[in-house]
N, C-alpha and C positions, 0 to 999 in steps of 0.2 A: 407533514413531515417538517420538521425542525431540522435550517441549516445552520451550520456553528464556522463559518470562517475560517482559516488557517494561518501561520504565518508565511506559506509556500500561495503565491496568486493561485488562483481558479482549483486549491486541495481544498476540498470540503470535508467534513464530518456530518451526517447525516443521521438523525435520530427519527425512525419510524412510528408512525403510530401503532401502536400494539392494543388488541384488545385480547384482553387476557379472561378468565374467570377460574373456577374449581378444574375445568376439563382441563386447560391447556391454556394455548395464544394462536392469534392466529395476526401476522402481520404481512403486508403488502413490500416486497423486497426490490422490485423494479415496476416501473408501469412508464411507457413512453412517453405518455402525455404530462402526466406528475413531474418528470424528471425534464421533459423539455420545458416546461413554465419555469424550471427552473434556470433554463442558460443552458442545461445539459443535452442536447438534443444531438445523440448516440445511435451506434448501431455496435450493437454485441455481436461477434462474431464465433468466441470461444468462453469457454467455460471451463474454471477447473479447481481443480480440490484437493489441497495437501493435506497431513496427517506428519503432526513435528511434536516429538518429544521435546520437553524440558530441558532449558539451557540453547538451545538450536535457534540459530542468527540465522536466516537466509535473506542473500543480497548484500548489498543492493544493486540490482538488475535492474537496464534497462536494455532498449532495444535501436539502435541507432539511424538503420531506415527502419519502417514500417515502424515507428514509435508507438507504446499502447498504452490508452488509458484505461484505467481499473479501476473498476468497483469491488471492491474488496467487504469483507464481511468474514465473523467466527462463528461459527452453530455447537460447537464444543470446547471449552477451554476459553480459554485468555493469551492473547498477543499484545504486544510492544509494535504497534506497526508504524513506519517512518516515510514519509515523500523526501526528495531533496530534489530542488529546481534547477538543473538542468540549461534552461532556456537562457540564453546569454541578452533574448530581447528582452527576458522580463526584467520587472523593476525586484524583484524575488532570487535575482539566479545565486546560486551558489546558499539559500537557506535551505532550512531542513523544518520540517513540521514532524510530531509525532501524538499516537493515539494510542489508549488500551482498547481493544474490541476485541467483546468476550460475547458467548453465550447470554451470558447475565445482562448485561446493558443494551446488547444490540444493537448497537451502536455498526455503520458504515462508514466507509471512507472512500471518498473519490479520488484518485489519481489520476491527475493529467496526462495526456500523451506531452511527453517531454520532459518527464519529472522519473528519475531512477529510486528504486521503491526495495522494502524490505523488513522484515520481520523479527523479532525473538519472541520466542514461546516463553509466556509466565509459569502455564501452569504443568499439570505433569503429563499430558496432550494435547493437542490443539487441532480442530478441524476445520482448515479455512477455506473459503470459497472464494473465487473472483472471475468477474466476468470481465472479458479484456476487448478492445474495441478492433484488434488486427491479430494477424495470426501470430505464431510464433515462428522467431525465424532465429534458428541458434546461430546462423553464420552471423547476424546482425547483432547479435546479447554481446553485451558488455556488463563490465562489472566496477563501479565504485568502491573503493576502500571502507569498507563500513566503522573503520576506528583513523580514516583521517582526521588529524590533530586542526587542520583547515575546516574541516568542517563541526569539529565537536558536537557530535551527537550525546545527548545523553540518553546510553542506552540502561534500563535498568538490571543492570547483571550483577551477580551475585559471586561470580565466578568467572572464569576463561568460555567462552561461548563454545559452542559443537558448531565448527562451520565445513561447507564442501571445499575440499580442494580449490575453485576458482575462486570463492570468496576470501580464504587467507590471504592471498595474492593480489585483491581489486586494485583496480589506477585508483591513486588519489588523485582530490579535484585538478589543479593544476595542471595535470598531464593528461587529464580524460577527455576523450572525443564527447563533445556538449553541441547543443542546437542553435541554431542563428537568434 
């Protein structure tokens, strides 16, 4: 597995090996031991799978106890996917890193527990998966401004995004509950 560093500390971009031929591909998406050689040494507790049309921003979510980090991954479509650090000890806090991960490149993305995380769909669906290291706890989600001018993300949009009610409304950084 090929890791690609970020500009967010400990978010990695993660390129598997794939072996492909005429049938199909067939690629290794987690293995313990692989991912602990790497620094990563996780325990997945949930798994889960969205389904976002075109134009559609989700986040950025994070979780403020039980903080989670994600392994995130696309099996249909193409995403814009973003970290932003969080961590007020890291030498990182308040960056943002971002990735395309699509079907096509298969390309992953690790999200640290402590880094508020989020999406916009490229193409004209997207099926993404991520496995999270703690449960969900909605009394604990919070939500980042996903067009704080503090944080300048460049998201690549085309247009006004599709967002849920709590995402119009996220704390920009300045005001947001962040980690030690």
């Amino acid at each position: 597995m090929q890791v690609i560093q970020t500009t967010v500390q400990d978010a990695l971009i993660l390129e598997p090996r794939v072996f492909g031929d005429a049938r199909g591909f067939f690629m290794e998406s987690w293995n313990r031991r692989g991912f602990a050689a790497l620094g990563l040494d996780v325990d997945f507790v949930q798994d889960n799978h969205s389904r976002s049309q075109q134009g559609v921003l989700r986040g950025l979510h994070y979780q403020i106890k039980q903080p989670q980090g994600k392994l995130v991954r696309v099996v249909s479509g193409a995403v814009y996917d973003v970290a932003v650090d969080l961590r007020r000890s890291s030498p990182t806090f308040g960056r943002w890193a971002g990735v395309v991960l699509s079907a096509e490149n298969q390309r992953m993305f690790w999200v640290p527990p402590g880094c508020a995380h989020g999406f916009l769909t490229l193409s004209e669906s997207a099926d993404f998966l991520y496995k999270a290291t703690d449960y969900y706890a909605p009394e604990h989600e919070r939500t980042l401004l996903w067009n704080d001018p503090a944080l300048a993300i460049d998201w690549p949009l085309t247009g006004a995004p599709l967002l849920a009610a709590k995402d119009a409304v996220g704390t920009p950084l300045q005001g947001a509950e962040t980690y030690p």
